[in-house]
MIRO-666576 format. One record per residue: residue in one letter; x, y, z of N, C-alpha, C, O, CB in turn. Coordinates in steps of 0.1 Angstrom, whole numbers. Each point is the difference from the previous one (the first is absolute). Glycine has a CB too. Layout:
N
> code|nX|nY|nZ|caX|caY|caZ|cX|cY|cZ|oX|oY|oZ|cbX|cbY|cbZ
> A|X|Y|Z|X|Y|Z|X|Y|Z|X|Y|Z|X|Y|Z;
...
This chain:
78
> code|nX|nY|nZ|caX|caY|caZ|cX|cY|cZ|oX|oY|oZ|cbX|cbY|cbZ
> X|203|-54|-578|5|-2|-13|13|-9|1|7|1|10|-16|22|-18;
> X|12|-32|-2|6|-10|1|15|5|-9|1|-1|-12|-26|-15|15;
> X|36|22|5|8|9|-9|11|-11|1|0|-6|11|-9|34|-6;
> X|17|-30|-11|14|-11|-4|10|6|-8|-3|10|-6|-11|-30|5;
> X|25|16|1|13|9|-8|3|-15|-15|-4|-11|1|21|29|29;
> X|-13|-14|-39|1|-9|-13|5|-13|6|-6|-11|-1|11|29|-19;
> X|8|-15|26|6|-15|8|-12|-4|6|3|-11|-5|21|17|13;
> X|-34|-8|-3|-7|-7|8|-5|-9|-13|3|-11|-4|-9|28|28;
> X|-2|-7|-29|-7|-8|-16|6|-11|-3|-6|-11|-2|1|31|-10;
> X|22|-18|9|8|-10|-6|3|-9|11|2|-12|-3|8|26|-16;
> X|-9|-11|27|4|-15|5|-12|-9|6|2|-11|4|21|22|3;
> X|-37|-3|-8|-9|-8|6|-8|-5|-11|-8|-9|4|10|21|16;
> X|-2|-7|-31|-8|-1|-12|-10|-13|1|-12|3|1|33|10|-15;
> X|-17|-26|14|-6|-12|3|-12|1|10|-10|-7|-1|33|-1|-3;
> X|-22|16|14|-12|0|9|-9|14|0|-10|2|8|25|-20|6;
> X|-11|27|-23|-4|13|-5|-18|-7|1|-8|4|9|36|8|-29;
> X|-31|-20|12|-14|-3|-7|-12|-2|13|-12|4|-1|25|-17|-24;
> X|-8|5|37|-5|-3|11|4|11|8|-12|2|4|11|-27|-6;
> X|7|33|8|4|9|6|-8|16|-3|-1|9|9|23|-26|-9;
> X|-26|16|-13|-5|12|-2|-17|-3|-1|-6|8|8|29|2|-21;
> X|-29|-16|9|-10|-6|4|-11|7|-12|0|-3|-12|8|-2|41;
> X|-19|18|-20|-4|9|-6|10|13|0|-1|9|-9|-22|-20|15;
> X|34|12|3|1|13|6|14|5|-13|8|-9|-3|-18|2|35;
> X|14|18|-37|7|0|-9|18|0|9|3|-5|11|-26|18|-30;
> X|28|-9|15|14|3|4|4|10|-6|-2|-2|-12|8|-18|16;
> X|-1|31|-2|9|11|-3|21|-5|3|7|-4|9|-35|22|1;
> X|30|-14|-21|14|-5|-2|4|10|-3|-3|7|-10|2|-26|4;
> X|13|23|18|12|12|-4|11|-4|-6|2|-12|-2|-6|22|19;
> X|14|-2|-23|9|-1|-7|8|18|4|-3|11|-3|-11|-33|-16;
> X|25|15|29|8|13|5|-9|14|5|3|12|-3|16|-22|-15;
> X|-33|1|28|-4|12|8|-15|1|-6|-9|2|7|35|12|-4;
> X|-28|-15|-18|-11|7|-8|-6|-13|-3|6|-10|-3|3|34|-7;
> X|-23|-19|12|-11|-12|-7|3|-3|-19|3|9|-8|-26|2|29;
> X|22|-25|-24|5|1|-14|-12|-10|-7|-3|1|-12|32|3|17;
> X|-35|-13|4|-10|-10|-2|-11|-6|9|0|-6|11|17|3|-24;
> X|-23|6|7|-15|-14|9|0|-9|-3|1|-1|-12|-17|10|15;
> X|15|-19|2|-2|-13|-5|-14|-8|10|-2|2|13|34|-4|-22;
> X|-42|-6|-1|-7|-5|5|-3|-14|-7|5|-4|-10|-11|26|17;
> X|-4|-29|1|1|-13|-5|-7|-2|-14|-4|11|-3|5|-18|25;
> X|-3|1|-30|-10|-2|-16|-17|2|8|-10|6|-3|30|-30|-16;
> X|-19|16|28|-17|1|8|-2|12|4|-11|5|-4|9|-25|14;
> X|9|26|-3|1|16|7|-5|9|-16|-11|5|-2|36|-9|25;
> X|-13|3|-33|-6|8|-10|-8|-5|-6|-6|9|-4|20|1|3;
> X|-18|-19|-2|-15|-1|-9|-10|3|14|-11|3|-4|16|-26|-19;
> X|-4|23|32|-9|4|10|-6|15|-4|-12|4|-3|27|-18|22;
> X|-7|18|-19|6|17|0|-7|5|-15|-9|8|-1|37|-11|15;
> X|-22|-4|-25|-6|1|-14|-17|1|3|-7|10|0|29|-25|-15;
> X|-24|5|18|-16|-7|2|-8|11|7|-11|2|-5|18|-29|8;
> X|-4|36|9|-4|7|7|0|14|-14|-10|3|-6|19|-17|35;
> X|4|20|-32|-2|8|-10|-12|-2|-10|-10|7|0|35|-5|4;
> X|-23|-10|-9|-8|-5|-13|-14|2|7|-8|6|-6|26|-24|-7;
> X|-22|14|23|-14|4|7|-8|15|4|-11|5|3|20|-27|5;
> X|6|26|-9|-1|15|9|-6|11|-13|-9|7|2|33|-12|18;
> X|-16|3|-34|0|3|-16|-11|0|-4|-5|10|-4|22|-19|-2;
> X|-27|-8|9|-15|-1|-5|-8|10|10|-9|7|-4|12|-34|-4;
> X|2|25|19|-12|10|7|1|17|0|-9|8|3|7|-30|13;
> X|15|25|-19|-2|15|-1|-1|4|-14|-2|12|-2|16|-7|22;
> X|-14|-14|-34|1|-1|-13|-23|1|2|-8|7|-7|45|-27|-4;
> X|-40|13|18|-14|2|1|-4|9|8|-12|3|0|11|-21|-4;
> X|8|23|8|-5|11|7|-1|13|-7|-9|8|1|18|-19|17;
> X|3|12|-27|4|12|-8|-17|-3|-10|-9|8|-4|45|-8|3;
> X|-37|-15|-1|-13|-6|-13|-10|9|3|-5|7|-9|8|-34|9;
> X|-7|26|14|-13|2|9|3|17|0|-3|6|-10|-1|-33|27;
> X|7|31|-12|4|18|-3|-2|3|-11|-8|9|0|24|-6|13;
> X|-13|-5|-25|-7|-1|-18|-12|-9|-1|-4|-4|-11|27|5|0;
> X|-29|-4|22|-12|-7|-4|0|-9|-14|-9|-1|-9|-1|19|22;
> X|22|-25|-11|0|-12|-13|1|-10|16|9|2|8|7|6|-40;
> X|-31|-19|34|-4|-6|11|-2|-9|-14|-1|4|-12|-10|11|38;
> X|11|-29|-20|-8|-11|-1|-6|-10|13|4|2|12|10|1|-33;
> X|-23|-13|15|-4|-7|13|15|-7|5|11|0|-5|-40|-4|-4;
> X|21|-6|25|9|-7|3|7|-10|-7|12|-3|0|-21|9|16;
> X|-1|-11|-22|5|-13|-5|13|1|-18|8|-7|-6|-39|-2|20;
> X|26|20|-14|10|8|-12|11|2|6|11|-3|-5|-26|17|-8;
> X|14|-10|24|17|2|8|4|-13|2|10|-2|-7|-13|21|22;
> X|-2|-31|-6|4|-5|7|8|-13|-15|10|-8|-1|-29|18|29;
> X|8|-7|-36|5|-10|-16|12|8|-7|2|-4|-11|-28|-6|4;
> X|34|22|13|9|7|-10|12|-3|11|11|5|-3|-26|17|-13;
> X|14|-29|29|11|-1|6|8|-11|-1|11|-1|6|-22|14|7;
């Protein structure tokens, strides 16, 4: 885990965007975690994965109530 104190953040801020890459950073503030920070790619990464994870257990709940459609009904609602 990539752990840093707020001073690091500020004085490095400029190279923050290449430095963190995928991986997030945890930022202290007098000892205690206060922030993550990740890149805009990292989180829409992250969003994109969620949002995939939603459709498939949101169908799963579908299919347990037996409200099924064919494939091609799924793959046209995505």
């Amino acid at each position: 885990m990539n752990i840093k104190p707020i001073s690091y953040m500020k004085a490095n801020a400029a190279k923050l965007p290449t430095e963190l890459d995928f991986e997030p950073m945890h930022i202290t503030q007098n000892g205690h975690e206060v922030l993550v920070i990740q890149t805009s790619e990292s989180y829409q990464f992250q969003q994109d994965k969620i949002a995939f994870m939603e459709l498939i257990i949101n169908r799963e709940a579908n299919i347990s109530k037996n409200k099924v459609s064919n494939l091609d009904e799924f793959l046209s609602s995505i």
